[in-house]
C-alpha positions in Angstrom: -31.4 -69.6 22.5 -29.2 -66.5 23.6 -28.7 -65.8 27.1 -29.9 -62.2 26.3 -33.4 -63.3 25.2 -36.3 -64.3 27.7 -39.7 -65.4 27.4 -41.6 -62.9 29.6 -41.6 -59.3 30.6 -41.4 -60.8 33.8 -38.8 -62.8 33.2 -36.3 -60.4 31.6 -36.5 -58.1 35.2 -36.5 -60.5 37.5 -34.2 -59.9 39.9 -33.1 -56.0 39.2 -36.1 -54.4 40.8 -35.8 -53.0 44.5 -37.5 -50.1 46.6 -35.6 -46.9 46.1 -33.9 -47.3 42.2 -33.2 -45.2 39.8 -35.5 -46.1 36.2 -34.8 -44.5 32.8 -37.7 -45.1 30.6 -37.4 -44.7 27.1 -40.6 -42.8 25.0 -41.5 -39.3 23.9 -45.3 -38.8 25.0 -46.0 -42.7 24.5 -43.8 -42.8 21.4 -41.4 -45.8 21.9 -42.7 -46.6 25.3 -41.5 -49.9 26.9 -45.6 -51.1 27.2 -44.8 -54.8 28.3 -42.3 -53.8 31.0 -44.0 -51.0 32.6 -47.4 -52.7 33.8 -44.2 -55.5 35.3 -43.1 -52.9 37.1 -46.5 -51.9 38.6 -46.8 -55.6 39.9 -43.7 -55.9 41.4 -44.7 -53.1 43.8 -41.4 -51.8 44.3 -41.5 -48.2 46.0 -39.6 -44.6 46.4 -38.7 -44.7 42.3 -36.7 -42.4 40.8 -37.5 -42.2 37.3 -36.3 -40.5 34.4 -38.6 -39.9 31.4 -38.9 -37.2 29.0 -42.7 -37.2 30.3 -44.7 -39.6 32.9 -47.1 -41.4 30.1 -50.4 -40.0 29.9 -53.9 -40.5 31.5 -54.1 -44.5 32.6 -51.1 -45.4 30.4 -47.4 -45.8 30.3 -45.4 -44.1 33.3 -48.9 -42.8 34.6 -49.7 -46.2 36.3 -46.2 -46.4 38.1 -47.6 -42.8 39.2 -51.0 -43.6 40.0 -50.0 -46.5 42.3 -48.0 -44.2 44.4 -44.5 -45.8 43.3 -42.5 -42.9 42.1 -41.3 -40.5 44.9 -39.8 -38.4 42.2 -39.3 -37.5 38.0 -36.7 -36.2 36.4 -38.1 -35.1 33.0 -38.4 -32.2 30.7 -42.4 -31.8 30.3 -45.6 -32.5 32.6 -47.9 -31.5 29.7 -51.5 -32.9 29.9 -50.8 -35.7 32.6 -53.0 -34.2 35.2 -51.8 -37.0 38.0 -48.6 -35.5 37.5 -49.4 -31.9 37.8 -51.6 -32.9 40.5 -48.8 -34.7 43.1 -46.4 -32.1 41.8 -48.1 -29.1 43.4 -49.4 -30.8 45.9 -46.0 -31.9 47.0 -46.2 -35.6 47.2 -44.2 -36.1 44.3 -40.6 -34.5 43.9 -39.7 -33.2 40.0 -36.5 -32.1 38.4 -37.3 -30.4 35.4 -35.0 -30.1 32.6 -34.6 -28.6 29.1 -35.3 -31.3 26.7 -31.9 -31.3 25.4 -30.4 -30.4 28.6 -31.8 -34.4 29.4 -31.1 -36.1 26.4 -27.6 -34.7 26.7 -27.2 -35.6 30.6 -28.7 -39.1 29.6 -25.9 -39.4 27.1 -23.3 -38.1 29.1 -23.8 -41.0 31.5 -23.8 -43.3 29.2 -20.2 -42.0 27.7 -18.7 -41.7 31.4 -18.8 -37.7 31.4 -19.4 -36.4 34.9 -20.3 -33.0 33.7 -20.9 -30.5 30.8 -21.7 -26.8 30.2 -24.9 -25.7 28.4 -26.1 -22.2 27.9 -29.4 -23.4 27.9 -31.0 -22.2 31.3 -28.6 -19.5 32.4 -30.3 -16.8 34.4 -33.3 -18.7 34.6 -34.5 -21.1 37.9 -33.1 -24.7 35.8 -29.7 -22.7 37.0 -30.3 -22.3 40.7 -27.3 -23.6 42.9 -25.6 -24.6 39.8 -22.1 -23.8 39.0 -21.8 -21.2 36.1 -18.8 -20.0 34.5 -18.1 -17.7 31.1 -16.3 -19.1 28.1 -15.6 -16.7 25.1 -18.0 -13.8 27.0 -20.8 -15.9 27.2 -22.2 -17.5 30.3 -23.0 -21.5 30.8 -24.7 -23.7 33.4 -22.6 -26.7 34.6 -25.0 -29.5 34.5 -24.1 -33.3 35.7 -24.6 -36.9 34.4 -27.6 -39.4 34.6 -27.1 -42.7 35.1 -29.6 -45.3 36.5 -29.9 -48.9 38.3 -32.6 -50.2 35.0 -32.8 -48.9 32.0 -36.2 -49.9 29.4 -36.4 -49.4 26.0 -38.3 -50.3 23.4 -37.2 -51.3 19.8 -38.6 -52.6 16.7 -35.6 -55.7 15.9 -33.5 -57.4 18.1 -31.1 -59.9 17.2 -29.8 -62.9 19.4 -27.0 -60.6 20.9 -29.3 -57.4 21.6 -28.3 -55.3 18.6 -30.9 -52.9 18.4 -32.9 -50.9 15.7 -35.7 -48.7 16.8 -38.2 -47.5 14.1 -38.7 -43.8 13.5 -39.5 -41.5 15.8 -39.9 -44.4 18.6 -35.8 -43.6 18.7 -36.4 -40.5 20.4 -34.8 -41.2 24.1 -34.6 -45.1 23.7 -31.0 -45.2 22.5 -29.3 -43.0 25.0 -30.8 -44.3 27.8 -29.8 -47.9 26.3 -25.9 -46.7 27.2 -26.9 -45.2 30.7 -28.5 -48.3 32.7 -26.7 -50.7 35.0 -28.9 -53.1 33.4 -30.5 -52.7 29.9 -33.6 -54.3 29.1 -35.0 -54.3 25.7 -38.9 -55.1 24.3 -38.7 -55.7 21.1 -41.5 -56.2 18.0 -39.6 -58.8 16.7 -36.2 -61.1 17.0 -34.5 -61.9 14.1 -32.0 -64.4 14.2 -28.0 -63.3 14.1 -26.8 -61.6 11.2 -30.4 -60.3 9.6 -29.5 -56.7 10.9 -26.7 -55.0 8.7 -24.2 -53.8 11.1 -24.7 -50.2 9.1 -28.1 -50.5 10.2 -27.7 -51.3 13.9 -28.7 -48.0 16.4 -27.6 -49.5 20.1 -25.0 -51.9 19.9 -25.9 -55.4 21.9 -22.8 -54.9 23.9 -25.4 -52.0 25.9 -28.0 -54.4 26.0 -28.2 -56.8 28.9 -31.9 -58.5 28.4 -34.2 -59.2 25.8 -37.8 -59.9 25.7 -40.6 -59.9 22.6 -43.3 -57.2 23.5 -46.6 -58.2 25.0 -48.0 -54.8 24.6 -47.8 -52.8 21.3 -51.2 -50.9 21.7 -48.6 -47.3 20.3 -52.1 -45.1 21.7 -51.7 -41.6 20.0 -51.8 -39.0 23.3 -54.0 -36.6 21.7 -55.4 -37.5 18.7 -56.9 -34.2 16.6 -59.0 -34.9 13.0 -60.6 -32.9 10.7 -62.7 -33.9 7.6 -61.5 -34.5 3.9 -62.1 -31.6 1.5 -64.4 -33.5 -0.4 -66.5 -34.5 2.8 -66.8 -30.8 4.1 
C-alpha cells in the first residue's frame, strides 16, 4: 500500500491537528466538502481555529459543527449566506471574520500555493475590503494590494485518487478544492474512490500527487443540497 493512503479519517490527521492552526477547507456551500474529515476535526477538540472557507457549511453540517462547538475563533471566507450560527457569533462578536471577494480568495488561496506574497486587484477599491490596505494606480486606474493564504492543513475532497495522490475532482465539487490542495503544509485528500497507479491519464489529472501529503477513502458522501427549491412537472400542474 502507498505511504499516502490510510485507512481512516482519523488516521490520515493524526498528528497535524493543534489549538490555534490555520485550516483551508475545500467546498462551495457543501459542494465538494471534505465530510469524513470535518466531524475528525470536531472530535479532536482542537481550539482557536482559523479557517478558511469560501462559506462555514450550513445548518448542523460541514464547517457549521467546527462552529457550533466553539472551535473556530475566526473565518476568512467570501459569504455568510443562510448559516445563521455564523451570522449570529459574527455580530455578536465571538467570532472574528475576514471577508473577501470571492475571487479576491480563490486568487489569495492560489497565490500561496505558487509562493506569491502579494498581488493587486481592483476588486474592492474604495470600498471597506480596502481599509488599511496599500493602494497604488497602474495605467490611471486604482488597485488594492492584497496578500497570500497559506495554512498549517489543508482538506479536500476528490472523486479518484491514485496510489501517489494524483487528484481528480468531479464537476463543480472542484470549485476551491484544488487551490487550496497547493496552499497547505499538509494536504489531506478524501476521496470516492482509489484507483490503482496509472488508471488516471496524466491529461486528466487536476492536483498533482506531488501537493498531496495523505490519502483516505471517504466515510461520509451524504453531498446534502443547501437549499433545495422544486416545482411541479407541466403535466402534473
Amino acid at each position: 500500500m502507498s505511504r499516502k493512503i490510510h485507512a481512516s479519517p482519523a488516521s490520515a490527521l493524526d498528528g497535524v491537528l493543534f489549538d490555534g492552526m490555520t485550516i483551508m477547507s475545500g467546498g462551495f456551500g457543501l459542494s465538494g466538502n471534505p465530510e469524513s474529515l470535518i466531524p475528525v476535526i470536531r472530535t479532536a477538540g482542537v481550539r482557536d481555529l482559523t479557517v478558511i472557507s469560501n462559506n462555514c457549511g450550513a445548518d448542523g453540517f460541514g464547517l457549521w459543527q467546527l462552529l457550533n462547538n466553539g472551535q473556530i475563533a475566526k473565518m476568512i471566507s467570501s459569504y455568510v449566506g443562510e448559516n445563521k450560527l455564523f451570522e449570529q457569533l459574527y455580530m455578536s462578536g465571538e467570532l472574528q471574520l475576514e471577508l473577501n471577494p470571492q475571487g479576491t480568495l480563490a486568487e489569495r488561496i492560489r497565490a500561496g500555493g505558487a509562493g506569491i506574497p502579494a498581488f493587486y486587484t481592483p476588486t474592492g477599491v474604495g470600498t471597506v475590503v480596502a481599509e488599511g490596505k496599500p493602494v497604488e494606480v497602474f495605467e490611471g486606474r486604482r488597485y488594492v494590494r492584497e496578500t497570500w493564504l497559506r495554512a498549517d492543513l489543508a482538506i479536500v475532497k476528490a472523486w479518484k485518487a491514485d496510489p501517489e495522490g494524483n487528484l481528480v475532482f468531479r464537476k463543480t465539487a472542484r470549485n476551491f478544492n484544488p487551490v487550496m490542495a497547493t496552499a497547505g503544509k499538509v494536504t489531506v485528500a478524501e476521496v470516492e474512490e482509489i484507483v490503482p497507479a496509472g488508471a488516471i491519464d496524466p491529461d486528466h489529472v487536476h492536483t498533482p500527487g506531488i501537493y498531496v501529503d495523505r490519502v483516505v477513502l471517504s466515510t461520509v458522501n451524504e453531498k446534502r443540497i443547501e437549499k433545495l427549491t422544486t416545482r411541479p412537472r407541466p403535466e402534473e400542474a
